[in-house]
C-alpha positions, -999 to +999 in steps of 0.1 A: -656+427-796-627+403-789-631+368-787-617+343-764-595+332-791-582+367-809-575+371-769-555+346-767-538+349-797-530+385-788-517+371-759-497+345-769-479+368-796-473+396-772-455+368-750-432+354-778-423+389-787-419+396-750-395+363-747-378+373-779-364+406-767-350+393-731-338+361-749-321+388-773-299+405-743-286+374-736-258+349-760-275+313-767-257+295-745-255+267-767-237+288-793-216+307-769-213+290-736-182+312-732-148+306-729-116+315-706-080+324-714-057+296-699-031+321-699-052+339-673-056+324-637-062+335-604-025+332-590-014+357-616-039+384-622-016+408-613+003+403-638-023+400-666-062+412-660-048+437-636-024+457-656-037+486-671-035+481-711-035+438-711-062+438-728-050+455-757-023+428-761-044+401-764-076+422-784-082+401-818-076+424-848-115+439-859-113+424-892-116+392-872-144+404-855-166+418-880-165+384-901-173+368-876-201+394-867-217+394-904-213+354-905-233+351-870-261+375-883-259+354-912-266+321-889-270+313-853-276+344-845-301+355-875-321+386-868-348+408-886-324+438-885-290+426-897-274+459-899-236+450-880-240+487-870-266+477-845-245+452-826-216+447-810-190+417-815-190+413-775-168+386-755-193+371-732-167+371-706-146+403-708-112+402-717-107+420-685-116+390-673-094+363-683-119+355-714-102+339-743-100+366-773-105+345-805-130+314-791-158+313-811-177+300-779-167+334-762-185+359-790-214+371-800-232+395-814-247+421-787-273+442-791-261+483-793-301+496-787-318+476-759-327+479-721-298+457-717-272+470-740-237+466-746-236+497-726-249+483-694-228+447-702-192+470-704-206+485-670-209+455-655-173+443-667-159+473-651-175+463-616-163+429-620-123+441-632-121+458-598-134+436-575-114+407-586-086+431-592-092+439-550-093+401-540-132+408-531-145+385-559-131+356-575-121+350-603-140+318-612-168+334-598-164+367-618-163+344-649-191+322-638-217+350-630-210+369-664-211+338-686-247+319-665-267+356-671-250+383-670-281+409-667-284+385-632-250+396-625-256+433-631-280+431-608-259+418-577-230+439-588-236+474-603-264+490-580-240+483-552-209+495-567-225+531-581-189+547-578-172+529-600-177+546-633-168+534-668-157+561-693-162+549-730-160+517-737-144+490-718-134+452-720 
């Protein structure tokens, strides 16, 4: 028989764990609020975002990266499973989207295996590259949407743009 209080208990936990696994999909934005490129402004995507390979110019080197992975596993963003092969070192606003490559404030560590996965973030980015790319987005706005919730983002963006398709990875 359960009792009002092993209900609520039961309760309660399944809530926290339920909290802990959206909260988990998205950066702490006290820890990463996310940060832009100056170099990177809306008078000359063109010439940055919006030439195929930019990124890659600006990409910091993955020894960088994974430090800075293992150290926020390590702290702010502690987990139970601290295997760096589970995450991703992930700018919260994409390169391809004027985010600043080496601000602390614009990584974090992403989540590989979850309903909202690094997969589904990259997807997003894509959407986001090409609209602002086409002058029908912003791109304040891009950045704004991406680092305020980005699974809110998704939302709005990707279901409406299901022909644009991302092959492998993308930033």
């Amino acid at each position: 028989m359960v009792t009002a209080h092993k209900f609520f208990l039961i309760t309660v936990t399944s809530l926290a764990i339920t909290c802990s696994v959206i909260a988990g999909d998205l950066p702490d934005p006290r820890v990463t609020p996310g940060a832009i490129n100056p170099q990177v402004t809306q008078e000359n995507i063109q010439q940055t975002i919006c030439v195929q390979g930019f990124t890659k110019t600006i990409r910091p080197p993955a020894y960088y990266t994974n430090r800075l992975k293992r150290s926020q596993l390590d702290g702010e963003y502690s987990a139970a499973d601290r295997n760096p092969k589970h995450y991703e070192e992930d700018h919260l606003i994409a390169l391809s989207l004027g985010g600043n490559p080496t601000d602390v404030r614009n990584l974090w560590v992403q989540p590989r295996k979850s309903e909202w996965s690094a997969e589904k973030k990259d997807q997003l980015e894509f959407v986001l590259h090409r609209l602002v790319c086409r002058g029908q987005v912003s791109l304040q706005d891009a950045q704004s949407e991406i680092a305020t919730d980005w699974i809110a983002a998704y939302k709005k963006y990707v279901p409406t743009h299901l022909d644009f398709k991302v092959k492998g990875g993308w930033d």
